[in-house]
BAGUTOR-56805 format. One record per residue (C-alpha): residue in three letters; chain; x, z, y. Coordinates in pm, 1 decimal, padded with zeros to 6 digits. Each point is the difference from the previous one (the first is absolute). Layout:
BEGIN
 code unit       c1       c3       c2
  ALA    A        X        Z        Y
...
//
This chain:
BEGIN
 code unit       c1       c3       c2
  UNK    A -04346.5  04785.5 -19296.9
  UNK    A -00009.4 -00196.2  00290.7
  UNK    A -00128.6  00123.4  00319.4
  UNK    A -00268.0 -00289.3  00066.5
  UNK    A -00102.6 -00020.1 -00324.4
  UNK    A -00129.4  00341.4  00047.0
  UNK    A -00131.2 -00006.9  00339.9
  UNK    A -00251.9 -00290.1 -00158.8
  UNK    A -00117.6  00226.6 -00289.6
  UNK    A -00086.1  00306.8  00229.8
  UNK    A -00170.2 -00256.2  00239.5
  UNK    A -00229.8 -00102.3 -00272.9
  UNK    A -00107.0  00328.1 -00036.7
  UNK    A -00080.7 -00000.9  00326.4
  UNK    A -00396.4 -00014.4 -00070.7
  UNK    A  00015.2  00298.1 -00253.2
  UNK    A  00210.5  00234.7  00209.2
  UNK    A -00265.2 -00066.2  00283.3
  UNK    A -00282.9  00096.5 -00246.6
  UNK    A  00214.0  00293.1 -00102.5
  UNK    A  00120.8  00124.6  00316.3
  UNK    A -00428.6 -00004.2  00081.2
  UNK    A -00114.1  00136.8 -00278.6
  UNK    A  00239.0  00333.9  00065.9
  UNK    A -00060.0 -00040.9  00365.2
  UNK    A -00365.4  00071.2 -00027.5
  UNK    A  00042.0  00209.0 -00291.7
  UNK    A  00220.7  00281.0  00193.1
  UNK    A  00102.4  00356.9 -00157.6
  UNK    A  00175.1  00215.6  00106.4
  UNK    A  00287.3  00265.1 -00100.5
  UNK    A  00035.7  00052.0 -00402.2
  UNK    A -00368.6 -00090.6 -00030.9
  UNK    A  00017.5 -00329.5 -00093.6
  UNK    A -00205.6 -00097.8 -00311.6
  UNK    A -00172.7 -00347.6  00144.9
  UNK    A  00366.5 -00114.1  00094.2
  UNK    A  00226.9  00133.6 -00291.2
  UNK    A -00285.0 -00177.2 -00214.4
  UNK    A  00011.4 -00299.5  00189.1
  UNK    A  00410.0 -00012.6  00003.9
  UNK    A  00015.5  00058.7 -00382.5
  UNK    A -00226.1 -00267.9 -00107.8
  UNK    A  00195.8 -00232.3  00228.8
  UNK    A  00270.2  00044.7 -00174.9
  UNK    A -00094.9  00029.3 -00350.4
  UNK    A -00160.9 -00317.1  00072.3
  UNK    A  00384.1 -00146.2  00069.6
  UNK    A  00104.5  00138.7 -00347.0
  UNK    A  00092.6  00334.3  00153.2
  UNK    A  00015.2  00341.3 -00152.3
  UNK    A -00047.5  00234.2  00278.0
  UNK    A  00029.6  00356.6 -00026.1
  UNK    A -00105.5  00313.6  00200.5
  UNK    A  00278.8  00197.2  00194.9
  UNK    A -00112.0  00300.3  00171.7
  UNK    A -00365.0  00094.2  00088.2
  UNK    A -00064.2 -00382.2  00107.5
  UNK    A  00288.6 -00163.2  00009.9
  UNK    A  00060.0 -00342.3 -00221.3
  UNK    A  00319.9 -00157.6 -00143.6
  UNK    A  00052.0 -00354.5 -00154.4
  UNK    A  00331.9 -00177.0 -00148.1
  UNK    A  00128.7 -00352.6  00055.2
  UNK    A  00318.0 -00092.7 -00180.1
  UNK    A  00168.8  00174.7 -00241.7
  UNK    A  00072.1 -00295.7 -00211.6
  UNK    A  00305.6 -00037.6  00109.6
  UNK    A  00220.2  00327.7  00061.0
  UNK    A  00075.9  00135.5  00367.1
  UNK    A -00076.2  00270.0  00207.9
  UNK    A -00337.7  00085.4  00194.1
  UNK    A -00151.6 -00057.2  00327.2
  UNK    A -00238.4  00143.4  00112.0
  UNK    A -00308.2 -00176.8  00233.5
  UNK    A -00287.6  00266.9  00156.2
  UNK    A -00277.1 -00115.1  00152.7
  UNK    A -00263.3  00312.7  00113.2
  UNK    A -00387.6 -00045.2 -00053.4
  UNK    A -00166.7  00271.0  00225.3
  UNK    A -00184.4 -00000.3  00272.0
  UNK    A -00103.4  00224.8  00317.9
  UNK    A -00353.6  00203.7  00030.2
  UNK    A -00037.2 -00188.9  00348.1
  UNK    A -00332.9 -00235.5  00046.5
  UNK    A  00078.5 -00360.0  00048.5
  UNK    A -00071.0 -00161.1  00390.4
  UNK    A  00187.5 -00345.0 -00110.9
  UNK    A -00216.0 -00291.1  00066.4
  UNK    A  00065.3 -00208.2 -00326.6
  UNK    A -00200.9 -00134.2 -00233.4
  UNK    A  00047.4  00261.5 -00320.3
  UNK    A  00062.4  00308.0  00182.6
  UNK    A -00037.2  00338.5 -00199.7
  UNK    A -00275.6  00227.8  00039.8
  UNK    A  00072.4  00292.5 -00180.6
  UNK    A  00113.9  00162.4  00243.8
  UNK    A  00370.5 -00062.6 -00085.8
  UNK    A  00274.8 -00275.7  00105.3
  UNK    A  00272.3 -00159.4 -00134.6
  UNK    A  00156.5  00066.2  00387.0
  UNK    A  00357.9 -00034.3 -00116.0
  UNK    A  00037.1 -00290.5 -00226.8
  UNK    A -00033.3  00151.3 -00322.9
  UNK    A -00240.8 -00238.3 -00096.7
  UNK    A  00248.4 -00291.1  00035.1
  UNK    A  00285.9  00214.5 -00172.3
  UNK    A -00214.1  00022.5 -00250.0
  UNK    A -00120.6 -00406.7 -00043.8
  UNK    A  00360.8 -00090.4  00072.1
  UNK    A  00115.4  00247.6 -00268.4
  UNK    A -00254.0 -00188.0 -00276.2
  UNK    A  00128.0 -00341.0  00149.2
  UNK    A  00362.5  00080.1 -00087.7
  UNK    A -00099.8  00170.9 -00388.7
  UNK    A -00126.1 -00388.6 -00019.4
  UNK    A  00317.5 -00142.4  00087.0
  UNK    A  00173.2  00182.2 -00174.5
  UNK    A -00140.0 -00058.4 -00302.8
  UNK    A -00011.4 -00311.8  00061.8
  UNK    A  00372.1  00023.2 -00006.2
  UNK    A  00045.3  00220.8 -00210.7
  UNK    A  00261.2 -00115.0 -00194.8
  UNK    A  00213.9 -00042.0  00277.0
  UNK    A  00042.5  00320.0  00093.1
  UNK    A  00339.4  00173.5 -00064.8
  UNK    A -00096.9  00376.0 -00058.5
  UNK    A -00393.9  00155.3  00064.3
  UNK    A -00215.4 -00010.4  00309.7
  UNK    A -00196.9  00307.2 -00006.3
  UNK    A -00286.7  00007.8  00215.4
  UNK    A -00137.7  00320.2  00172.5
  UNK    A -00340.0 -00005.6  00131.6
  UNK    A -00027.6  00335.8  00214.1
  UNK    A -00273.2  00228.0  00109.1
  UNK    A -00061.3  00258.4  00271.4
  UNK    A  00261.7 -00133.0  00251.7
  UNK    A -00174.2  00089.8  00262.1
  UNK    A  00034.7  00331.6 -00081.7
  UNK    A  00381.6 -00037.9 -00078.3
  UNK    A -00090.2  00135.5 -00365.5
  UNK    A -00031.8 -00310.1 -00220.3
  UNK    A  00379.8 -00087.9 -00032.3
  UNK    A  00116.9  00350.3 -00079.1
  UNK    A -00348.8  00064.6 -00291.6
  UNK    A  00150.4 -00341.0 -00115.2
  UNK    A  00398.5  00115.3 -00021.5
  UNK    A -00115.7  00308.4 -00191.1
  UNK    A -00168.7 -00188.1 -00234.4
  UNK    A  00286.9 -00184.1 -00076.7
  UNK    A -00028.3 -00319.5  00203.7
  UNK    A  00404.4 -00049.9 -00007.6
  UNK    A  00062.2  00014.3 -00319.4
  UNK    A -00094.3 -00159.3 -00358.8
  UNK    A  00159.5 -00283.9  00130.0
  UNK    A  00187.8  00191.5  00213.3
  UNK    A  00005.1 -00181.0  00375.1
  UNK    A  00340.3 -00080.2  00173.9
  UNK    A -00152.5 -00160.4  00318.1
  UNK    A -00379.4  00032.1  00169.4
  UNK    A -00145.4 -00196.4  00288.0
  UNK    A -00321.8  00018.9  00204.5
  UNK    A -00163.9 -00260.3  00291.8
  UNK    A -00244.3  00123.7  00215.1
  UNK    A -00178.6 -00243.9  00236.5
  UNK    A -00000.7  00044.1  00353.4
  UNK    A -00330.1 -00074.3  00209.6
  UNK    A  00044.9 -00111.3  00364.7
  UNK    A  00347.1 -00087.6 -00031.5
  UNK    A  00139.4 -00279.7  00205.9
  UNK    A  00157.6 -00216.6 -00268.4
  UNK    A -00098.3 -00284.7 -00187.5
  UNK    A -00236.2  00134.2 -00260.1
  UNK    A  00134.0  00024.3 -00284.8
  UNK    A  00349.3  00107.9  00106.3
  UNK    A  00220.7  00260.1 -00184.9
  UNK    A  00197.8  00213.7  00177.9
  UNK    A  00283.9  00198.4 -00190.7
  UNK    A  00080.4  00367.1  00061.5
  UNK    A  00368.5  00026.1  00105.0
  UNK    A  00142.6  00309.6 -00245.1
  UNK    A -00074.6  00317.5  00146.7
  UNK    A -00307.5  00133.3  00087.1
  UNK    A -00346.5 -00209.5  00058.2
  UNK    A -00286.0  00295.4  00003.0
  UNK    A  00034.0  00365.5  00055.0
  UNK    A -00082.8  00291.2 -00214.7
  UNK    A -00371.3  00163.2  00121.7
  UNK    A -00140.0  00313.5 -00071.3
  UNK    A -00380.8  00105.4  00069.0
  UNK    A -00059.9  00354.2  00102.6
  UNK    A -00256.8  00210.5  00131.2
  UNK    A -00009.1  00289.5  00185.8
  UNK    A -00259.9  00254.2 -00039.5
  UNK    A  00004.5  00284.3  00347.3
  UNK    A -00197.0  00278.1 -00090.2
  UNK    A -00155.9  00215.1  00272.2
  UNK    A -00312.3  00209.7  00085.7
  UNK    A -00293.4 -00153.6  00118.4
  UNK    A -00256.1  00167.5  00291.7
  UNK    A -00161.2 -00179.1  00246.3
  UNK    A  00081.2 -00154.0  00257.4
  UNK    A -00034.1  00229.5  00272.6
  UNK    A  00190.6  00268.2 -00192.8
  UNK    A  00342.2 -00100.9 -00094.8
  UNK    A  00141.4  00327.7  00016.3
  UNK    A -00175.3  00074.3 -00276.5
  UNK    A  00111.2 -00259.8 -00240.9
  UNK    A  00326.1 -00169.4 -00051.3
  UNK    A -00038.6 -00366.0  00113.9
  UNK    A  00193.3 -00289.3 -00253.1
  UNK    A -00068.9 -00289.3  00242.3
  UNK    A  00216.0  00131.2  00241.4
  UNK    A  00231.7  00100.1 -00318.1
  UNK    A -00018.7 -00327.3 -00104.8
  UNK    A  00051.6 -00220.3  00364.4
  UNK    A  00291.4  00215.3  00055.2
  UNK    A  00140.1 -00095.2 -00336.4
  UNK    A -00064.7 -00385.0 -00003.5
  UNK    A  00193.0 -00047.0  00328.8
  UNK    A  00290.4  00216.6 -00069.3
  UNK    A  00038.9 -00221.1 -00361.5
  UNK    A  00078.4 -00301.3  00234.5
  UNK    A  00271.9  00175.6  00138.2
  UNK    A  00205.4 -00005.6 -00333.6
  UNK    A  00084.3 -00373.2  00082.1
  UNK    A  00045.4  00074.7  00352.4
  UNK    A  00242.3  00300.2 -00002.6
  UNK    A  00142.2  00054.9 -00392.2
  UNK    A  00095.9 -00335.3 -00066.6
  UNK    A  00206.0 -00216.9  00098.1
  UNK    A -00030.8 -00335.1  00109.4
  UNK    A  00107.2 -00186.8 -00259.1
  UNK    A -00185.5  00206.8 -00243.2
  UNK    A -00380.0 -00176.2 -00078.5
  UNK    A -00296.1  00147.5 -00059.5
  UNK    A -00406.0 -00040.6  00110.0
  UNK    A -00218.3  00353.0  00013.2
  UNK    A -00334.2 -00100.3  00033.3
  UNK    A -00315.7  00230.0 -00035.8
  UNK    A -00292.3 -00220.0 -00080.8
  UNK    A -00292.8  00228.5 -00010.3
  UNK    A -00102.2  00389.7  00122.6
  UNK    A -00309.8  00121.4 -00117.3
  UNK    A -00197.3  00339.6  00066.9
  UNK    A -00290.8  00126.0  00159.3
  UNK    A -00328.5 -00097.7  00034.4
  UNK    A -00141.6  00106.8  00290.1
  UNK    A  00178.1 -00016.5  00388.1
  UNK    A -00136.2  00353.2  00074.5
  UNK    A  00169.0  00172.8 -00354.0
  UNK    A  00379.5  00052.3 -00097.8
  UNK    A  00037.8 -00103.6 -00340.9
  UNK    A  00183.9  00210.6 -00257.4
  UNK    A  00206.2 -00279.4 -00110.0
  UNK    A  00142.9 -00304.8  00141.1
  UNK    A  00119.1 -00314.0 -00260.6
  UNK    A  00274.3 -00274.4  00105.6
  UNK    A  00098.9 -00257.5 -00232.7
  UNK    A  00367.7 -00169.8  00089.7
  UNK    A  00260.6 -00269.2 -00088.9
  UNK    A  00356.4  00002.8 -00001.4
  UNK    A  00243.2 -00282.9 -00031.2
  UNK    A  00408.0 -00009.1 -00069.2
  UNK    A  00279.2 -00213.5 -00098.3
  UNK    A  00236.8  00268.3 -00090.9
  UNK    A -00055.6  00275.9 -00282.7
  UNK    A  00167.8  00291.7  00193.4
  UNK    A -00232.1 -00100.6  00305.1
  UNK    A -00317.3  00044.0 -00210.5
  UNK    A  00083.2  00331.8 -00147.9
  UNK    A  00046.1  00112.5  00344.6
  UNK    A -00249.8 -00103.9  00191.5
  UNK    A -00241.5  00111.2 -00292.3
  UNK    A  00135.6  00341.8 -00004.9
  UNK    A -00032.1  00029.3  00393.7
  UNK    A -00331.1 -00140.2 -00036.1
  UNK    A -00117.5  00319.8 -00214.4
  UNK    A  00207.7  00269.8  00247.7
  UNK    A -00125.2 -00171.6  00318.3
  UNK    A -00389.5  00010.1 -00125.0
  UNK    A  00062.9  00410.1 -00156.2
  UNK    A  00183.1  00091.1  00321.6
  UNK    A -00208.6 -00161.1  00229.9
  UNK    A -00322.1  00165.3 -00170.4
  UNK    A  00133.3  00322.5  00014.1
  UNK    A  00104.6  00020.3  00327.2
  UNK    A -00403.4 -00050.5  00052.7
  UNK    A -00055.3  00212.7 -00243.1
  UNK    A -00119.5 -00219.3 -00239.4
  UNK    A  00144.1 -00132.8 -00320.2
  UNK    A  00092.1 -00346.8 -00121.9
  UNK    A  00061.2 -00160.6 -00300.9
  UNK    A  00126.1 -00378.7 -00106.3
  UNK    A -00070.4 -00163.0 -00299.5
  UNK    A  00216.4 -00333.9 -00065.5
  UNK    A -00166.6 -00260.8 -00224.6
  UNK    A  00113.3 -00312.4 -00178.3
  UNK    A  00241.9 -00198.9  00144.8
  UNK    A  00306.3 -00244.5 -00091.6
  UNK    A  00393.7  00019.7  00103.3
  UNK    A  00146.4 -00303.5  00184.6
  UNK    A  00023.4 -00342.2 -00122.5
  UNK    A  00373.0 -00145.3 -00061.9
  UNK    A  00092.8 -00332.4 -00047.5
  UNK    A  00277.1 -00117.2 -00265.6
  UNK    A  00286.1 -00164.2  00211.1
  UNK    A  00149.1 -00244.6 -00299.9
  UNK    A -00385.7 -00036.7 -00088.9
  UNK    A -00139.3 -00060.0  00368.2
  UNK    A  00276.3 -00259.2  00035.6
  UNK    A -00144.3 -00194.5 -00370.6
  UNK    A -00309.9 -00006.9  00102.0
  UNK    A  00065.6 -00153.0  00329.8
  UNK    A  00160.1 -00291.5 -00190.7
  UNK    A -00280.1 -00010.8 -00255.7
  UNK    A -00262.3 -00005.7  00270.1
  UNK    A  00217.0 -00243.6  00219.8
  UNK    A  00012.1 -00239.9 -00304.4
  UNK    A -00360.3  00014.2 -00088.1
  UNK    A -00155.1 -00058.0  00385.3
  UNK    A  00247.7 -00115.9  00197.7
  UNK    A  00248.2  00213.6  00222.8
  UNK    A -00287.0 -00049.8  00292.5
  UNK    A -00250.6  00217.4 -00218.2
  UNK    A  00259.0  00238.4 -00097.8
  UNK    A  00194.5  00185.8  00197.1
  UNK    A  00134.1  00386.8  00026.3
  UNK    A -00023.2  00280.7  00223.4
  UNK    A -00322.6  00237.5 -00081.8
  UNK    A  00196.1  00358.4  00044.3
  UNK    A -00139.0  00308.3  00248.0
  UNK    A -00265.0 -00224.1  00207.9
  UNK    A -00007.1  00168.9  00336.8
  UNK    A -00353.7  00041.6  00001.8
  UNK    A -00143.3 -00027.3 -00332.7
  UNK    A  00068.3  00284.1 -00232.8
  UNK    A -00247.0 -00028.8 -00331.6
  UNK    A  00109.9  00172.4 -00315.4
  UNK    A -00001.1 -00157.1 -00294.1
  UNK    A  00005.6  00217.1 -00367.7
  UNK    A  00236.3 -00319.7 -00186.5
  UNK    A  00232.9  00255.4  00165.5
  UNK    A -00015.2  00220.1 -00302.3
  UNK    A  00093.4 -00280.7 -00229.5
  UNK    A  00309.4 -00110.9  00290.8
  UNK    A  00183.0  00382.3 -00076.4
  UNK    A -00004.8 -00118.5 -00354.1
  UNK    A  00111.5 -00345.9 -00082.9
  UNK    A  00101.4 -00277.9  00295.2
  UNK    A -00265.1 -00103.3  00159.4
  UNK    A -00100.5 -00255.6  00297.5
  UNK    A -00301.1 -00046.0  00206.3
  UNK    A -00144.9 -00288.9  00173.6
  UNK    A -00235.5 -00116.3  00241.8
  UNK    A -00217.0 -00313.9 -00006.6
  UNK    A -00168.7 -00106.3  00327.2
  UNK    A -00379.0 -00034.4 -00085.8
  UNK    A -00180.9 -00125.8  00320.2
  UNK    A  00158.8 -00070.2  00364.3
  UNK    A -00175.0  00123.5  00342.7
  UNK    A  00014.6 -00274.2  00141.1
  UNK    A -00225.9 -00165.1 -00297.8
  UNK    A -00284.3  00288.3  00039.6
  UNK    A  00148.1  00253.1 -00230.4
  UNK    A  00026.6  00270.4  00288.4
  UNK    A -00058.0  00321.0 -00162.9
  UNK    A  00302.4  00193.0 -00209.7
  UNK    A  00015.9  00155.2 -00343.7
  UNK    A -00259.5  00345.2 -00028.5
  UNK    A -00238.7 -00183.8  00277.3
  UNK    A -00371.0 -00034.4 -00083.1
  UNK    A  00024.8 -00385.8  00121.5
  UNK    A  00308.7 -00082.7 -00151.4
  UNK    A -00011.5 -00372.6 -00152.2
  UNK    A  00282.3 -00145.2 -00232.9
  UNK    A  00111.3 -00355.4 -00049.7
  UNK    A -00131.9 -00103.8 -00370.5
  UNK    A  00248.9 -00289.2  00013.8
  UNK    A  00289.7  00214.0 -00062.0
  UNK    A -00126.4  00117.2 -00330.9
  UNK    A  00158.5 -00316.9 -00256.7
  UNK    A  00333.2  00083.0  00233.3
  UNK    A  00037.2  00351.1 -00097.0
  UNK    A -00123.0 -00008.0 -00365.5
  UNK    A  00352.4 -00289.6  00002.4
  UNK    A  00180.7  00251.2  00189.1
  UNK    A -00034.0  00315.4 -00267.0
  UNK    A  00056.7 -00233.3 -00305.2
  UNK    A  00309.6 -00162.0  00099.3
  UNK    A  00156.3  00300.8  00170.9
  UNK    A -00049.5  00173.6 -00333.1
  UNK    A  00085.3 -00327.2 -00196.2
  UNK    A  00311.0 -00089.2  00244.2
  UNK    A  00145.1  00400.1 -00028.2
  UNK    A -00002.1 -00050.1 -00356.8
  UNK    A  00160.4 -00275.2 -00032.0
  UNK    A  00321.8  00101.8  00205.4
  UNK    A -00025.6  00345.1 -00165.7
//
């Protein structure tokens, strides 16, 4: 298969992917609730001479290959959205009162761009390209419903790979940057905090037991796990995002709600910090004689890169754009720390991640990924669609 070749197919898609990537864009859903799109997705492909099937409680899977025989890699590209209304000013925004804020909407097109190519090529491909189109990975729970469903196996995978475009970046559009092996995105867990007290009014707090006070007392002492139990080298972001109690400024509330992130790069840091999380917020309650409890929802470990696979797909990517689109080094950004739930399929088979710059500041794409203004660069779509096929196609072939 020869790189240009390739590049000249996925551009003459160009014109569908756009009408694609709008359709889902003002189509949006959100989580595992994704009729319009799954619907959408598996006519697509049944239209290619697909057979899609469902995986999980939305998840879809399609095969390329398997004419020839080979191993399996794996391709994801996510479909969900976020329940956040749309301030963009485009010309097919979404008024739903959801937004494809991350991408997921040009995963998704470039994901039905490469299931063309591939069959297009179909007999050229040494092994099986299975395709995973993901739910719910906002909510870190799509990739794990989809790996007990059986997602790795029957064709069992050797080899996965995700790309997940990159608004505001300050690259050419279009760009890929490889993970180097290691790390890329931290594990995250959601929890919530629930401080029960006494309410009374406000005039009489001797005579209740007051969880605001419980609970301010608790959110700064949970910043000092970074600050005095760990040590430097060890990573990790506490962040509580919302507190909510009370109704009235001149009434103590009986209970007091805060809702919380937490982000590592090591294992044995997470367990910690989420056990000291639960004694800080039951001590700290007691000691004002209230209590506390913490509830931990979903989440997803850390994502790790492949080292022999991080170092193919730099070649692959390097032969199919140039070596001034492609390029390594996405591991532990200093300031950026999104999760990502491909990590669940990374502890299981080897596994890469990649970024794609999708729209540069300097060009009017100012905003970043989970913004209500956030803009992406349509242009990249053909680019990316070339990218997952001959990754996939490429792997294969030296496999």
């Amino acid at each position: 298969m020869i790189p240009k070749t390739l590049l000249q197919e996925a551009a003459a898609l160009q014109k569908t992917l756009v009408s694609h990537r709008r359709y889902l864009h003002t189509h949006p859903e959100i989580g595992f609730d994704l009729k319009d799109t799954l619907s959408f997705v598996k006519k697509e492909l049944i239209g290619m001479g697909y057979d899609p099937t469902e995986c999980g409680k939305a998840g879809l899977i399609a095969l390329a290959g398997g004419k020839q025989k080979g191993p399996v890699f794996l391709i994801r590209g996510d479909m969900d959205a976020l329940p956040m209304q749309e301030q963009a000013e485009i010309d097919f925004p979404s008024s739903n009162g959801r937004m494809h804020a991350c991408g997921h909407d040009f995963h998704t097109s470039m994901m039905l761009g490469a299931a063309k190519l591939l069959k297009q090529h179909e007999d050229e491909i040494h092994g099986t390209v299975k395709l995973m189109f993901q739910p719910a990975e906002e909510i870190f729970e799509g990739a794990k419903d989809m790996l007990q469903a059986g997602l790795l196996e029957n064709p069992k995978v050797n080899a996965a790979l995700m790309i997940h475009v990159i608004a505001a970046m300050p690259l050419s559009p279009g760009t890929i940057v490889v993970s180097e092996p290691g790390i890329s995105a931290p594990a995250a867990d959601y929890f919530e905090i629930t401080v029960q007290g006494k309410g009374c009014h406000g005039s009489m707090p001797g005579t209740g037991i007051d969880p605001v006070n419980a609970a301010a007392h608790i959110l700064i002492s949970l910043q000092e796990i970074q600050t005095r139990e760990l040590s430097a080298g060890d990573r990790a972001v506490l962040t509580i995002g919302t507190i909510q109690g009370g109704t009235a400024a001149n009434v103590i509330p009986d209970t007091v709600v805060m809702g919380g992130t937490l982000r590592t790069y090591d294992e044995e840091i997470r367990r910690y910090i989420k056990e000291r999380i639960t004694q800080i917020a039951e001590g700290i309650a007691c000691a004002f004689r209230a209590t506390a409890s913490v509830a931990f929802g979903s989440g997803c470990p850390a994502l790790t890169n492949d080292q022999e696979l991080c170092g193919c797909i730099q070649t692959y990517t390097e032969e199919l754009l140039g070596q001034d689109k492609a390029f390594s080094g996405l591991q532990k950004p200093s300031k950026a720390s999104g999760s990502e739930d491909f990590a669940y399929v990374s502890q299981k088979v080897p596994s890469v991640m990649l970024a794609m710059a999708a729209g540069q500041p300097e060009k009017g794409y100012c905003y970043p990924q989970h913004h209500p203004m956030v803009r992406f660069d349509e242009n990249i779509l053909a680019e990316g669609s070339a990218v997952y096929a001959y990754t996939a196609m490429r792997w294969l072939q030296d496999h």
